[in-house]
C-alpha positions as CSV (number, residue, x, y, z in Angstrom):
1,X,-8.0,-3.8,3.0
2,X,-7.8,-1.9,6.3
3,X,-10.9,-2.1,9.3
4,X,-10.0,-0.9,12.3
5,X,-12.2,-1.3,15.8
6,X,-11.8,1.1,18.3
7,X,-13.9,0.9,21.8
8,X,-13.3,1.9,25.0
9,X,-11.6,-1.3,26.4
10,X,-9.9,-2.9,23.2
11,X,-8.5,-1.4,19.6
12,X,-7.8,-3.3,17.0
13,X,-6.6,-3.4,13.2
14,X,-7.6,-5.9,10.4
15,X,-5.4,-5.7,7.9
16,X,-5.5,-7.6,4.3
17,X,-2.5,-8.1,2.3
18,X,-3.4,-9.6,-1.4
19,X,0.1,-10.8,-3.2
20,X,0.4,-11.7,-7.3
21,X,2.8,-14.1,-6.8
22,X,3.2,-16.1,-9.8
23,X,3.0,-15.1,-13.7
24,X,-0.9,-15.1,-14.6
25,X,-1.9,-14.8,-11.2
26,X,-3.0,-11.2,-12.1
27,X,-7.0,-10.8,-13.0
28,X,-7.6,-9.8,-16.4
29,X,-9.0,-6.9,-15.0
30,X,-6.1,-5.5,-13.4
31,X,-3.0,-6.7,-16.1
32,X,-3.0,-3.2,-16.9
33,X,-2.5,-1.6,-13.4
34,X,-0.6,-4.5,-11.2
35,X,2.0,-7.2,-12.3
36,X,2.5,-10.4,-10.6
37,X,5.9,-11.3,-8.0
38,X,7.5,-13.4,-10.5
39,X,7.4,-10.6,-13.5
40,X,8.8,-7.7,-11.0
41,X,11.8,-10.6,-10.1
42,X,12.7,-11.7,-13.7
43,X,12.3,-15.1,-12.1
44,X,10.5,-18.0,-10.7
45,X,9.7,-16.8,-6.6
46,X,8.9,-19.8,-4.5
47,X,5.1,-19.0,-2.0
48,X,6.9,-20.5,0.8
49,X,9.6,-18.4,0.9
50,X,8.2,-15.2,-0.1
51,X,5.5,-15.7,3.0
52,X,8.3,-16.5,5.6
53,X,9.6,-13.3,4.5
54,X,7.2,-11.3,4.2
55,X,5.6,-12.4,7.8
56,X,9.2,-11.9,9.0
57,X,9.6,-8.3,7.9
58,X,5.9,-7.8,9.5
59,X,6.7,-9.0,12.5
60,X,9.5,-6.8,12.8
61,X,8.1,-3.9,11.3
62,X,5.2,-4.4,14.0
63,X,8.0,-4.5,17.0
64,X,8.9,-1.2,15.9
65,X,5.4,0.4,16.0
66,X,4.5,-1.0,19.5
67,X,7.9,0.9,20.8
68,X,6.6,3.8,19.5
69,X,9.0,4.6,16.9
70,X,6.4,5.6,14.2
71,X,9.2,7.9,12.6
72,X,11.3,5.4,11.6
73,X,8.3,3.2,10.6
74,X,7.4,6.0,7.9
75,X,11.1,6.9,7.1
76,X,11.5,3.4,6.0
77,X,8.7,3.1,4.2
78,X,9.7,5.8,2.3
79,X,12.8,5.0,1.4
80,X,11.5,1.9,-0.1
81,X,8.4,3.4,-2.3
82,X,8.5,4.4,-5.5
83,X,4.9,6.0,-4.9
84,X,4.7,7.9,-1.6
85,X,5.7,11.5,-3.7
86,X,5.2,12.5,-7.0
87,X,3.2,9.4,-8.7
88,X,-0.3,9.7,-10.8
89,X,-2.6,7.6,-9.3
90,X,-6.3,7.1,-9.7
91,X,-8.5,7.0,-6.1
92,X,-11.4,4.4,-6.8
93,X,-14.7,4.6,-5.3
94,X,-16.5,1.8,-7.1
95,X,-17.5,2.8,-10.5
96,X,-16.0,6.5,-10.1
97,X,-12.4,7.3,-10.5
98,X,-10.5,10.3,-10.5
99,X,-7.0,11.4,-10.9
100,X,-4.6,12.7,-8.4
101,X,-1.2,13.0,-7.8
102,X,0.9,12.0,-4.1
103,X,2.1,14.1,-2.5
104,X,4.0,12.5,0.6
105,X,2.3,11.3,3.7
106,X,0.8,12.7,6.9
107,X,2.5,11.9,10.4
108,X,0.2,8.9,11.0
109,X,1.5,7.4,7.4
110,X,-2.2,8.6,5.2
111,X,-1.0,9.1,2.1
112,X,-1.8,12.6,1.0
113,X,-3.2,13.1,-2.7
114,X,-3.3,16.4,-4.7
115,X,-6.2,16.4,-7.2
116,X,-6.4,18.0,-10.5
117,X,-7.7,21.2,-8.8
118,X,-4.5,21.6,-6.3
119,X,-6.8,20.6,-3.3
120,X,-4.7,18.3,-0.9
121,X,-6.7,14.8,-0.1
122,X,-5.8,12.7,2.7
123,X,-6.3,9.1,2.2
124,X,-6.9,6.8,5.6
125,X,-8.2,4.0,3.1
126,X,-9.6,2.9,0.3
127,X,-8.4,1.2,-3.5
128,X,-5.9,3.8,-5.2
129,X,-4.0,2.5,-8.0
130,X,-1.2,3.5,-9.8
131,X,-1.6,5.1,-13.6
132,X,0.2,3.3,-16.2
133,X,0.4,5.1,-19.3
């Protein structure tokens, strides 16, 4: 989840983070398209310490985007997803679905989607998940 405020004295960014940490923590609804912390691992992964991390790496990774170095934000990122270029994904919009394909990501880190018809989406935000199958 992503909101962002923008007026002319303050900007800000809400942004929600939901983790599958343990084995069944995933909805029933979503076994097929998301697996839980544990399952990716091969092994038990204590909250506590996947938190501190994760806040930790955040923290950082929010150091480097107030000095401006947005670059290296997105070149990271990249380096570290298996999605950003190439992946079939489905873009939700409640009930509706439809298929795409990334295709990399703009210079403010939207990931660009090509749909079935070769027309180049950018995504600011919204629910895309990954096709399985």
């Amino acid at each position: 989840m992503l909101e962002t405020l923008i007026d002319d004295k303050k900007q800000a960014a809400i942004v929600g983070v939901g983790i599958n940490v343990h084995k069944g923590s995933v909805p029933e609804e979503l076994k097929e398209e998301a697996a839980s912390i544990d399952e990716a691992a091969g092994s038990f992964v204590p909250r506590r310490q996947l938190l501190v991390k994760f806040l930790h790496n955040l923290q950082m990774a929010y150091m480097i985007f107030e000095q401006g170095r947005h670059e290296e934000l997105l070149e990271k990122w990249k380096s570290l997803s298996s999605m950003w270029e190439g992946a079939p994904i489905w873009i939700v919009n409640g009930e509706n679905r439809r298929s795409a394909v990334t295709c990399g990501l703009d210079a403010m880190g939207a990931l660009l989607a090509r749909g079935p018809d070769g027309r180049v989406e950018t995504i600011i935000a919204g629910d895309v998940r990954l096709q399985k199958g």
